[in-house]
Z-matrix of the N, CA and C atoms (Angstrom, degrees):
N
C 1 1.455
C 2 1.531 1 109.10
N 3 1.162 2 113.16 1 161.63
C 4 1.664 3 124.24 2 175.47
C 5 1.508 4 111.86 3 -69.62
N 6 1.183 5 106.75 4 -174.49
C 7 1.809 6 121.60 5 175.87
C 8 1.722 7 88.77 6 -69.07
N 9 1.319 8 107.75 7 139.77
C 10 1.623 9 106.90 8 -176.55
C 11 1.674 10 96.24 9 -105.60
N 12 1.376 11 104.85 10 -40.54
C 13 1.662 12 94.52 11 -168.84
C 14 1.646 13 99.00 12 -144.39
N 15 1.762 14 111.06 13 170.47
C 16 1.590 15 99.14 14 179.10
C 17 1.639 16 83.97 15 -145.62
N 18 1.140 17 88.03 16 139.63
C 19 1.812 18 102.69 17 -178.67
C 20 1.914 19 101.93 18 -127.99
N 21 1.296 20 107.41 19 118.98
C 22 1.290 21 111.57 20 174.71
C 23 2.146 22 109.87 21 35.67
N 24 1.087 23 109.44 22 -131.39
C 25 1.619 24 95.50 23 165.64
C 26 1.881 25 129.12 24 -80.51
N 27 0.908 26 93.77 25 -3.24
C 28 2.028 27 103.85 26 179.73
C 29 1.573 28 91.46 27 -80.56
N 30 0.996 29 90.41 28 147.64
C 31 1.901 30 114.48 29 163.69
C 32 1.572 31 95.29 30 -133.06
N 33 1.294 32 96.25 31 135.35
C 34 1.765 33 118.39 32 163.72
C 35 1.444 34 116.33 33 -103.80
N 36 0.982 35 107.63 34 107.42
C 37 1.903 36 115.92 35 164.59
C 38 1.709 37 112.47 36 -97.03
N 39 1.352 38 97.52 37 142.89
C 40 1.279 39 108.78 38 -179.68
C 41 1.461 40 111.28 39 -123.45
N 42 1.573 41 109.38 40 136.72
C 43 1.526 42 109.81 41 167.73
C 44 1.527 43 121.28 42 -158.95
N 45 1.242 44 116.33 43 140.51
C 46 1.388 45 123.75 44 -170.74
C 47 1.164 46 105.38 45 -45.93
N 48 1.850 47 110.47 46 129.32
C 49 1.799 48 124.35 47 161.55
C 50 0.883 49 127.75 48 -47.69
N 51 1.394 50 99.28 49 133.09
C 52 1.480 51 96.92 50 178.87
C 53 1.980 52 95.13 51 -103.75
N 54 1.394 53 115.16 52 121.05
C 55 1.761 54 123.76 53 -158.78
C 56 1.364 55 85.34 54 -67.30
N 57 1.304 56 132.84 55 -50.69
C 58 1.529 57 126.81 56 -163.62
C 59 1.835 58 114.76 57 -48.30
N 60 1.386 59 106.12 58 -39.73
C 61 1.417 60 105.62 59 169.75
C 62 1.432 61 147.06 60 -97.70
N 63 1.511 62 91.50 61 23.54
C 64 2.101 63 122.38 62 -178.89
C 65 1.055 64 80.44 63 -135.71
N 66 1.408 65 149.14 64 -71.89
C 67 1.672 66 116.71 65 -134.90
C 68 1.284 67 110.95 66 -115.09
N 69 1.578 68 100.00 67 126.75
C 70 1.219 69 125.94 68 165.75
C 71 1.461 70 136.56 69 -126.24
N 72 1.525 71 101.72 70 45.40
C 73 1.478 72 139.11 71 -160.58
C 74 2.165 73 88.93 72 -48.57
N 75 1.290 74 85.68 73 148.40
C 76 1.797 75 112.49 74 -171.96
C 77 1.568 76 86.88 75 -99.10
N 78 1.318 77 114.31 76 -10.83
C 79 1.568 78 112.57 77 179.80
C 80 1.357 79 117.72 78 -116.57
N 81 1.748 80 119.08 79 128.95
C 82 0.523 81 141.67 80 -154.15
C 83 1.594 82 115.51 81 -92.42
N 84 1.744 83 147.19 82 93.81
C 85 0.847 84 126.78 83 145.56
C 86 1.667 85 141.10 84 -105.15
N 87 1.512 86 112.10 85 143.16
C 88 1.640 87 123.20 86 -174.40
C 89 1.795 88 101.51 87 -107.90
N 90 1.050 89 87.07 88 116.30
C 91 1.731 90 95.87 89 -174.21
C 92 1.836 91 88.68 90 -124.21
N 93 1.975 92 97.13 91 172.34
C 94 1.263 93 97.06 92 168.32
C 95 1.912 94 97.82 93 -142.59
N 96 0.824 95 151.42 94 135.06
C 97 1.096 96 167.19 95 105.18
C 98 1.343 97 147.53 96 -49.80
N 99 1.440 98 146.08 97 94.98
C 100 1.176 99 127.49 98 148.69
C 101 1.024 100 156.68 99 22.94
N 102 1.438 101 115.00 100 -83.29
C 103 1.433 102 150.49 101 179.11
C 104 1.696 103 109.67 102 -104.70
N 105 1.073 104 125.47 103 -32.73
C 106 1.600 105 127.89 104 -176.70
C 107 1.252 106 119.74 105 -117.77
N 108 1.442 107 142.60 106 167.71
C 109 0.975 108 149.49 107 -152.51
C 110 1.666 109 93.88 108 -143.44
N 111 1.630 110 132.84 109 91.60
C 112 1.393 111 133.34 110 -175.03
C 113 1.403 112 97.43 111 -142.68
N 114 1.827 113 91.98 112 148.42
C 115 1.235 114 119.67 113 -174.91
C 116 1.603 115 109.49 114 80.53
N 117 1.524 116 110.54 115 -160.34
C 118 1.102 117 122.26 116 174.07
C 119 1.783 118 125.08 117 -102.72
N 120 1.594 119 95.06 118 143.93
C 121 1.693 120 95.45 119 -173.09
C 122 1.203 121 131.82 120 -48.69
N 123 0.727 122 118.14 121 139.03
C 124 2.229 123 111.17 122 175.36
C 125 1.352 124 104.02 123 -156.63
N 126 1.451 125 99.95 124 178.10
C 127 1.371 126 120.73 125 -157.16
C 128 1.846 127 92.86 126 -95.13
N 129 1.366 128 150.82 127 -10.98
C 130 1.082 129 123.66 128 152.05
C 131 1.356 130 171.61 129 -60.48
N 132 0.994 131 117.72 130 147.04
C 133 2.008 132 102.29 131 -171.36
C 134 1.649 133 114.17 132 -116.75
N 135 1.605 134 97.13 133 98.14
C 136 1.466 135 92.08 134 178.47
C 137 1.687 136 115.20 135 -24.70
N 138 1.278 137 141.31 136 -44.57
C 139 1.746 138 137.62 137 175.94
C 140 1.032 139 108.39 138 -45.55
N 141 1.479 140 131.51 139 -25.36
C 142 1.745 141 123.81 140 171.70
C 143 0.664 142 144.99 141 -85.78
N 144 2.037 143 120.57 142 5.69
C 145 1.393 144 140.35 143 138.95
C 146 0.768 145 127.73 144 -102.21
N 147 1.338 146 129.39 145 150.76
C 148 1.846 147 145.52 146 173.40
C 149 1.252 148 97.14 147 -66.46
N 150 1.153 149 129.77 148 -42.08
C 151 1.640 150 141.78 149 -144.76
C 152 1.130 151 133.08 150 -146.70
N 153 1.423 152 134.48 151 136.55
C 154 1.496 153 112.37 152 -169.34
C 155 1.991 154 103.30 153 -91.78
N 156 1.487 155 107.33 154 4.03
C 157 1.282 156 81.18 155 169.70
C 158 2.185 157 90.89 156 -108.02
N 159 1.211 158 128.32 157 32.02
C 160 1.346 159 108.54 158 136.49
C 161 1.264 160 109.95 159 -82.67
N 162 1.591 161 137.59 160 -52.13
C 163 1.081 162 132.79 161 172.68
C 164 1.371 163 117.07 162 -6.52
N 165 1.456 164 106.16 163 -71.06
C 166 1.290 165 126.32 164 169.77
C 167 1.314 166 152.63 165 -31.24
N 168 1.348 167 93.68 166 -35.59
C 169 1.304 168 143.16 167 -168.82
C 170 1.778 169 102.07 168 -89.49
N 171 1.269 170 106.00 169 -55.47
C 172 1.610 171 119.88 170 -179.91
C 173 1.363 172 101.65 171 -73.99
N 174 1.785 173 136.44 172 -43.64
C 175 1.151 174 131.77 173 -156.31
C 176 1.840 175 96.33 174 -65.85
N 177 2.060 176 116.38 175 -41.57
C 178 1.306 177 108.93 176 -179.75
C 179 1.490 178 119.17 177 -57.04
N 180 1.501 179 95.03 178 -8.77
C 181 2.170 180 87.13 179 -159.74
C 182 1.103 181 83.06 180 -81.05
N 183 1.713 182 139.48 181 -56.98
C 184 0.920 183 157.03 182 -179.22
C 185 2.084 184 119.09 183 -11.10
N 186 1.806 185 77.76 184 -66.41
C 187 1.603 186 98.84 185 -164.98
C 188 1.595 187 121.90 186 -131.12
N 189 0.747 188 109.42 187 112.14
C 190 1.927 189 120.19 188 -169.65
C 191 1.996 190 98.09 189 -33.38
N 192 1.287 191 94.53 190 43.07
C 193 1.912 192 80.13 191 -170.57
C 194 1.718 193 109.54 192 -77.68
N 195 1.678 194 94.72 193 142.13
C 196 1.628 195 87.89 194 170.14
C 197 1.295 196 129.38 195 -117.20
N 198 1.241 197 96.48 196 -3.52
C 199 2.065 198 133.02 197 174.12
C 200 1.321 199 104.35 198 -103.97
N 201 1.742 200 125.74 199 120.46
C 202 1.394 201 103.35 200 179.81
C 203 1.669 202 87.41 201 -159.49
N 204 1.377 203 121.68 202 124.42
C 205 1.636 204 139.68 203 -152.41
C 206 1.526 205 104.79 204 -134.85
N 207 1.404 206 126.05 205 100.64
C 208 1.587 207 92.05 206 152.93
C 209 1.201 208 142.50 207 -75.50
N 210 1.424 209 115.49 208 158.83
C 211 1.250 210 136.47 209 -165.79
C 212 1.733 211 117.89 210 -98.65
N 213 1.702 212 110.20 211 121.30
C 214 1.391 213 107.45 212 -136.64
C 215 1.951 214 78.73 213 -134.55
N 216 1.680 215 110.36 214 113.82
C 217 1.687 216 97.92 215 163.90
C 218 1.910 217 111.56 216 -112.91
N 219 1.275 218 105.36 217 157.70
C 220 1.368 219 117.79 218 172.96
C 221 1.665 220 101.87 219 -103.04
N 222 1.122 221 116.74 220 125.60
C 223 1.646 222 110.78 221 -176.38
C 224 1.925 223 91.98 222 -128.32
N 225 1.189 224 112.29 223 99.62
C 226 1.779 225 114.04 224 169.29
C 227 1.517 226 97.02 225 -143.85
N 228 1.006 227 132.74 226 101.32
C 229 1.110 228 129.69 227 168.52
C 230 1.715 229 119.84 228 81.54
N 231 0.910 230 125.60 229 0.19
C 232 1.730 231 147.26 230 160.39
C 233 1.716 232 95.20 231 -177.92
N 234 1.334 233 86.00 232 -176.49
C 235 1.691 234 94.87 233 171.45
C 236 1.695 235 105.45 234 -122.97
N 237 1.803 236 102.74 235 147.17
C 238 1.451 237 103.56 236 164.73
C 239 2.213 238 98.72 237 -115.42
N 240 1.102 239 101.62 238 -173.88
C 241 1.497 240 119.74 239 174.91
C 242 1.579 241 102.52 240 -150.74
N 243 1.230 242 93.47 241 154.20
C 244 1.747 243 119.62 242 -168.54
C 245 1.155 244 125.40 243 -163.81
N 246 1.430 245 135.34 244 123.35
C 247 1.354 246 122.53 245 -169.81
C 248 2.096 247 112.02 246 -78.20
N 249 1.492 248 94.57 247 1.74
C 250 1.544 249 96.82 248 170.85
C 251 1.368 250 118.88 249 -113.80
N 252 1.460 251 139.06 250 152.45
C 253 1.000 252 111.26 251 155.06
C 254 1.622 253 169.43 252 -92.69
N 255 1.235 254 123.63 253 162.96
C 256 1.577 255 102.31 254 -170.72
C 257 1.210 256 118.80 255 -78.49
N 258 1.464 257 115.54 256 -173.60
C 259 1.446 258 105.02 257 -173.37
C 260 1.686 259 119.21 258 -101.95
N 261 1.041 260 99.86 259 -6.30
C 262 1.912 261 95.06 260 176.76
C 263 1.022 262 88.98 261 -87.78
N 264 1.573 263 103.99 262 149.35
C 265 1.444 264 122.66 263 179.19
C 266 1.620 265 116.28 264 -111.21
N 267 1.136 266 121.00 265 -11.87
C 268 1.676 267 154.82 266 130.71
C 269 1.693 268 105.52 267 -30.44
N 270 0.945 269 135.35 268 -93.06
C 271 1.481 270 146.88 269 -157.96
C 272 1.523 271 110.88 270 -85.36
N 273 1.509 272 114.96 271 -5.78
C 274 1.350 273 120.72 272 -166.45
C 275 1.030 274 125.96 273 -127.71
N 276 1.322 275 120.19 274 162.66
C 277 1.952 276 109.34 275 158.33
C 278 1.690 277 96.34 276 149.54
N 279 1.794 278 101.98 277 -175.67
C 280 1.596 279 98.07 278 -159.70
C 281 1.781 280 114.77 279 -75.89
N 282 0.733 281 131.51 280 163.45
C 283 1.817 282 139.37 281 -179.80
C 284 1.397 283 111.09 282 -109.79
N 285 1.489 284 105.40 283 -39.83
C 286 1.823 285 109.66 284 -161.57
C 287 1.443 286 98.38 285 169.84
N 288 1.711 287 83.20 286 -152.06
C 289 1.833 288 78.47 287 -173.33
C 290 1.369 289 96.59 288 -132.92
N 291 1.413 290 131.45 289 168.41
C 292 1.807 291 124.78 290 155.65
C 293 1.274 292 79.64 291 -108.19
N 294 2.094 293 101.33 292 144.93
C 295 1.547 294 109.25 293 134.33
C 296 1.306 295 123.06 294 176.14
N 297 1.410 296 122.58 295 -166.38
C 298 1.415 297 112.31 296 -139.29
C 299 1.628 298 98.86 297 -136.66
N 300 2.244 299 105.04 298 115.33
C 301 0.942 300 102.17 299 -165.56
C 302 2.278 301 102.64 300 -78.22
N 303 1.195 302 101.76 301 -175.71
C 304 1.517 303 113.70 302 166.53
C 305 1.510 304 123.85 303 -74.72
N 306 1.508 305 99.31 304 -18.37
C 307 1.538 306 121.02 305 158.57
C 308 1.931 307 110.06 306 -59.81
N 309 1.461 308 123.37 307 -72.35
C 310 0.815 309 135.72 308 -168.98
C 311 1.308 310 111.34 309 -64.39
N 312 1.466 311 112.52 310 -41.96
C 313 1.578 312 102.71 311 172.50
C 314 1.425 313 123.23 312 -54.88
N 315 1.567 314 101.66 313 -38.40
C 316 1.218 315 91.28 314 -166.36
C 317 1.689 316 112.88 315 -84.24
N 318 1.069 317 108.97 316 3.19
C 319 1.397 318 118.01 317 -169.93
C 320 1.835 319 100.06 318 -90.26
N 321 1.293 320 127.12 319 -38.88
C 322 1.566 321 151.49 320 -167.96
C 323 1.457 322 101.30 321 -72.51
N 324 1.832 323 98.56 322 -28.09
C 325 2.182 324 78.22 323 -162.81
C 326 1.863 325 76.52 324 -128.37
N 327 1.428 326 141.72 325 11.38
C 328 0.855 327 125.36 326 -164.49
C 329 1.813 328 146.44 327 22.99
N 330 1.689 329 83.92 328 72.01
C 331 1.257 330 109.63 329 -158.36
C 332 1.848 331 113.25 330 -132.75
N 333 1.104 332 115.97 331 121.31
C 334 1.182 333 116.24 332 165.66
C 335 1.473 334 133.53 333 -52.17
N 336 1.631 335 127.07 334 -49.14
C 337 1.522 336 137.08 335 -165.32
C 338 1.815 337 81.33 336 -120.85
N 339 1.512 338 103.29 337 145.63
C 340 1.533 339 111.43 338 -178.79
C 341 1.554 340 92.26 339 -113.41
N 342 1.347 341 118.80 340 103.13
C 343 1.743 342 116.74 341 167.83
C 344 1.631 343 87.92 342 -96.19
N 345 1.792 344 78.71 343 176.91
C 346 1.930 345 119.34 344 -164.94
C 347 1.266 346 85.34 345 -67.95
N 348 1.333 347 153.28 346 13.50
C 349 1.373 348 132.47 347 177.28
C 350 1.789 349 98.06 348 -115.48
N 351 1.094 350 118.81 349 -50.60
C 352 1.355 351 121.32 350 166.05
C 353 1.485 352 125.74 351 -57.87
N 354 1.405 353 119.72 352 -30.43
C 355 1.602 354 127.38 353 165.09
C 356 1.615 355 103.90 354 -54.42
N 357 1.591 356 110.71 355 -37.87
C 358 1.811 357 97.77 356 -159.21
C 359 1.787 358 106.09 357 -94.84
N 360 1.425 359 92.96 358 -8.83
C 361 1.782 360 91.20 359 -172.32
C 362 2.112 361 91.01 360 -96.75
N 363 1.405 362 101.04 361 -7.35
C 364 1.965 363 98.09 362 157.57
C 365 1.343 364 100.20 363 -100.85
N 366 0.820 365 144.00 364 -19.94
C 367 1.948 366 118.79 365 157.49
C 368 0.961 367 119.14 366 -76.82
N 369 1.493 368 125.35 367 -36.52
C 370 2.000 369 113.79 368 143.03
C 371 1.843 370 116.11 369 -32.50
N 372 0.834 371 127.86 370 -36.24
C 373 1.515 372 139.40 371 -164.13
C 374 1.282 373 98.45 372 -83.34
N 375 1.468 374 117.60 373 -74.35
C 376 1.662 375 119.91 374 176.72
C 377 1.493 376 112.84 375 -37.61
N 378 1.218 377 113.31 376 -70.83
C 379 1.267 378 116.70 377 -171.33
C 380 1.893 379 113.51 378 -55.93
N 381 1.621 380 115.85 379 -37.04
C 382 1.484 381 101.83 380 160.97
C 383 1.555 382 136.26 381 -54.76
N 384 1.704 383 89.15 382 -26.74
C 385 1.660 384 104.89 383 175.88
C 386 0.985 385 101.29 384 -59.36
N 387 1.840 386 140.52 385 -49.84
C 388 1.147 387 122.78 386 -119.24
C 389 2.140 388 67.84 387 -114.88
N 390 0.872 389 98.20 388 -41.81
C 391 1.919 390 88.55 389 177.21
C 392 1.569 391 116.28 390 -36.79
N 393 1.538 392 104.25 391 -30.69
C 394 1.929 393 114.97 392 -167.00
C 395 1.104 394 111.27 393 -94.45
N 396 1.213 395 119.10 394 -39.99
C 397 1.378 396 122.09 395 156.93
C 398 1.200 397 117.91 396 -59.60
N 399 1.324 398 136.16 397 -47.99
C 400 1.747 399 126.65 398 -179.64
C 401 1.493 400 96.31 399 -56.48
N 402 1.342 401 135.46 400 -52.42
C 403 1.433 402 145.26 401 -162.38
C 404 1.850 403 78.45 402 -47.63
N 405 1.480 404 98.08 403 -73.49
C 406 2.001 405 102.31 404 -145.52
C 407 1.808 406 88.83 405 -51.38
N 408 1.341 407 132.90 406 -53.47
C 409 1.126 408 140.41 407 170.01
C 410 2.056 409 106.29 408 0.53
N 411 1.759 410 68.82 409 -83.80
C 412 1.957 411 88.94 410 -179.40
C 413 1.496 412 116.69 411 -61.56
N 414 1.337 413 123.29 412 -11.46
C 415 1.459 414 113.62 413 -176.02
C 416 1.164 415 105.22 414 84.43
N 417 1.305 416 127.45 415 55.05
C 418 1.151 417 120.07 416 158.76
C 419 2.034 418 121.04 417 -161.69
N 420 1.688 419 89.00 418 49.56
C 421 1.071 420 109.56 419 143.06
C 422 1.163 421 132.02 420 -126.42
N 423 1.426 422 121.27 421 136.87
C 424 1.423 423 137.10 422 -171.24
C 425 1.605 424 119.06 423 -80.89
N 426 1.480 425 127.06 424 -173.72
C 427 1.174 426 140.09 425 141.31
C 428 1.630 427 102.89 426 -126.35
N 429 0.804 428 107.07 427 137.78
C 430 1.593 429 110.42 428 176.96
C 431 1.686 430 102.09 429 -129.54
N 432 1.376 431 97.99 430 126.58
C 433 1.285 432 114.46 431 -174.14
C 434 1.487 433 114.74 432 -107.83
N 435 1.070 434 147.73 433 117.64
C 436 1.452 435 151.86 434 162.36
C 437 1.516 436 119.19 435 -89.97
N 438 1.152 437 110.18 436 123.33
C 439 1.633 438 133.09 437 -167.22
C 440 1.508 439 121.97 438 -122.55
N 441 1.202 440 114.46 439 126.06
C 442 1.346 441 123.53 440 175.95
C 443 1.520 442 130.22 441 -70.93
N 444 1.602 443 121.19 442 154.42
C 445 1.497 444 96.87 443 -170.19
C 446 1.539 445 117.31 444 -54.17
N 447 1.599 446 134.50 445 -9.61
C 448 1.335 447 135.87 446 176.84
C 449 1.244 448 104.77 447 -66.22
N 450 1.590 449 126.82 448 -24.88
C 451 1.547 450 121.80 449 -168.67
C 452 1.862 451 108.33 450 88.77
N 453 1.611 452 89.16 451 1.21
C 454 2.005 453 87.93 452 155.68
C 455 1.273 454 141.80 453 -83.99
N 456 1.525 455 138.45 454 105.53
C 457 0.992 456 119.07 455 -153.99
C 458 1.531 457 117.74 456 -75.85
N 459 0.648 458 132.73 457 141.34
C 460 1.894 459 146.79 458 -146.49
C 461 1.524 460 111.05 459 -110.26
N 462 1.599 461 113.10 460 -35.26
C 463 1.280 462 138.76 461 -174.31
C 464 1.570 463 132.59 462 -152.56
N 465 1.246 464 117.07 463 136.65
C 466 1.347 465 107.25 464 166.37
C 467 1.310 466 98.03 465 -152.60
N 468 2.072 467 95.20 466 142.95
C 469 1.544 468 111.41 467 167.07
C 470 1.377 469 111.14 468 -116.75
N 471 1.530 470 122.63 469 172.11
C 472 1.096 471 131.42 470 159.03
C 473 1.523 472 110.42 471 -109.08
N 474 1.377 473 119.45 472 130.56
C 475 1.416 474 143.77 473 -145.45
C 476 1.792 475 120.77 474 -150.11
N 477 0.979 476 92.11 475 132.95
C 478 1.965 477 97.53 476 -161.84
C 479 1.953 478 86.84 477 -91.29
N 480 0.919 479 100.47 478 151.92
C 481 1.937 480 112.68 479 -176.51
C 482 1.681 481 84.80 480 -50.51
N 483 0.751 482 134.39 481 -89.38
C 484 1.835 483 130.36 482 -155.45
C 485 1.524 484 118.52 483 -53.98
N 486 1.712 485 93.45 484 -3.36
C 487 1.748 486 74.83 485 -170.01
C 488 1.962 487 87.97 486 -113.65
N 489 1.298 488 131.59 487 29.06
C 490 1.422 489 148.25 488 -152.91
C 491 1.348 490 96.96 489 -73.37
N 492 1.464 491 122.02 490 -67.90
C 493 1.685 492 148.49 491 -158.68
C 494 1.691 493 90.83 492 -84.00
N 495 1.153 494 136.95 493 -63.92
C 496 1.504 495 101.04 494 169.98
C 497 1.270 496 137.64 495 -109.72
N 498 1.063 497 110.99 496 45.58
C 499 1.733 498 135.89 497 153.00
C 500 1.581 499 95.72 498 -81.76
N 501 1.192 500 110.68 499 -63.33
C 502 1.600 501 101.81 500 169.10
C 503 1.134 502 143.97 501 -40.57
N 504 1.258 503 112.75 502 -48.37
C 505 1.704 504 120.95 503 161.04
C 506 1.397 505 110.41 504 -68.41
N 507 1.415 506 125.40 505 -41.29
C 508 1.356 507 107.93 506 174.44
C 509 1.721 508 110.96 507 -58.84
N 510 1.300 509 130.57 508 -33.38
C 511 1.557 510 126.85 509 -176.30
C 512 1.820 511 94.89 510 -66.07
N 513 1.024 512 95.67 511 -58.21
C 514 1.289 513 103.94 512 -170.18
C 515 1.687 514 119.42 513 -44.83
N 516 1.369 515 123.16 514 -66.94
C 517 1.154 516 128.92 515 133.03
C 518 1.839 517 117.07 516 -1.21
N 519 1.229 518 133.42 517 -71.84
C 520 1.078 519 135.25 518 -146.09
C 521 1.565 520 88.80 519 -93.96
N 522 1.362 521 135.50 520 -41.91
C 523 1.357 522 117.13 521 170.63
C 524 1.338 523 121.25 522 -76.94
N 525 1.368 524 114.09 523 -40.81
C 526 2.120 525 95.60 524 -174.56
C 527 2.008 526 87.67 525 -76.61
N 528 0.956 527 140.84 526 7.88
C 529 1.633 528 123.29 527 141.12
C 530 1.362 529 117.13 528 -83.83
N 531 1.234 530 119.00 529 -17.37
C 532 1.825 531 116.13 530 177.11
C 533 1.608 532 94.37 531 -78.53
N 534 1.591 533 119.01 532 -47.31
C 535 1.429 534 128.94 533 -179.90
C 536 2.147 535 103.16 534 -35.11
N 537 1.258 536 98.61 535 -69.71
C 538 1.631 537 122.32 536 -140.93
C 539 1.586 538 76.19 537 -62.78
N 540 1.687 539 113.50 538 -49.60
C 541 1.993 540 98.03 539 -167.26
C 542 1.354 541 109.97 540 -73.96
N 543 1.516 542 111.11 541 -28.92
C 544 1.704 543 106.89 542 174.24
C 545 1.536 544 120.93 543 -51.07
């Protein structure tokens, strides 16, 4: 993409994410698809369950999980993901699951014993995963790059389409104040 915006001497460029170099989600999803290639790799074959709650069933024997969501896509014209489901029953239905082993938790909040207060601030977590991923899904996560009058870039975020214009002012903001005390 082009220069998207110019603020005093910064120029902002914007360009589609690339997911491989932001996400490194503590959450885990195994989906199966058709036509797409989503979530993360594993060793299963949708043909080896009747059911997605055997699936389910095998993923616990599997993995110490203590967070465990299914995974629900809408495919009409792009695809979204959701850990609930939608309502056409035509265009929709489950993929897999997201979730979150006792390994990962404890590794995310650096914590030994996982209490009921730490389980719900990791289903806050899952469910943002699975929010960032539907975003990168749909195309509509960014990199936003901020550049100096040399044309060096100084900064870069990753940014969902709505949050674009003040992610910017906040960068922006924090350098012509790094500027004014420098």
């Amino acid at each position: 993409m082009e220069n998207f915006k110019q603020i005093g001497n910064y120029t902002f460029k914007l360009n589609y994410a690339d997911l491989g170099d932001y996400f490194d989600s503590c959450v885990t999803m195994f989906c199966f698809h058709r036509k797409y290639n989503i979530g993360d790799k594993h060793k299963y074959s949708l043909n080896d369950f009747r059911s997605w709650d055997e699936f389910g069933t095998q993923l616990k024997k599997d993995y110490d999980i203590r967070i465990i969501e299914p995974l629900y896509m809408y495919d009409h014209s792009g695809i979204t993901i959701s850990t609930s489901p939608f309502s056409c029953p035509w265009d929709s239905g489950q993929i897999g699951f997201a979730f979150f082993t006792a390994e990962a938790i404890r590794k995310e909040f650096g914590i030994k014993k996982i209490t009921k207060s730490i389980l719900e601030r990791a289903y806050k977590i899952l469910e943002d995963s699975v929010r960032f991923y539907d975003n990168f899904l749909a195309g509509n996560m960014f990199e936003l790059s901020m550049l100096d009058s040399n044309g060096d870039c100084i900064d870069i975020q990753l940014v969902e389409y709505d949050e674009i214009d003040s992610v910017i002012d906040t960068m922006y903001s924090e350098y012509a104040t790094e500027e004014l005390v420098n």
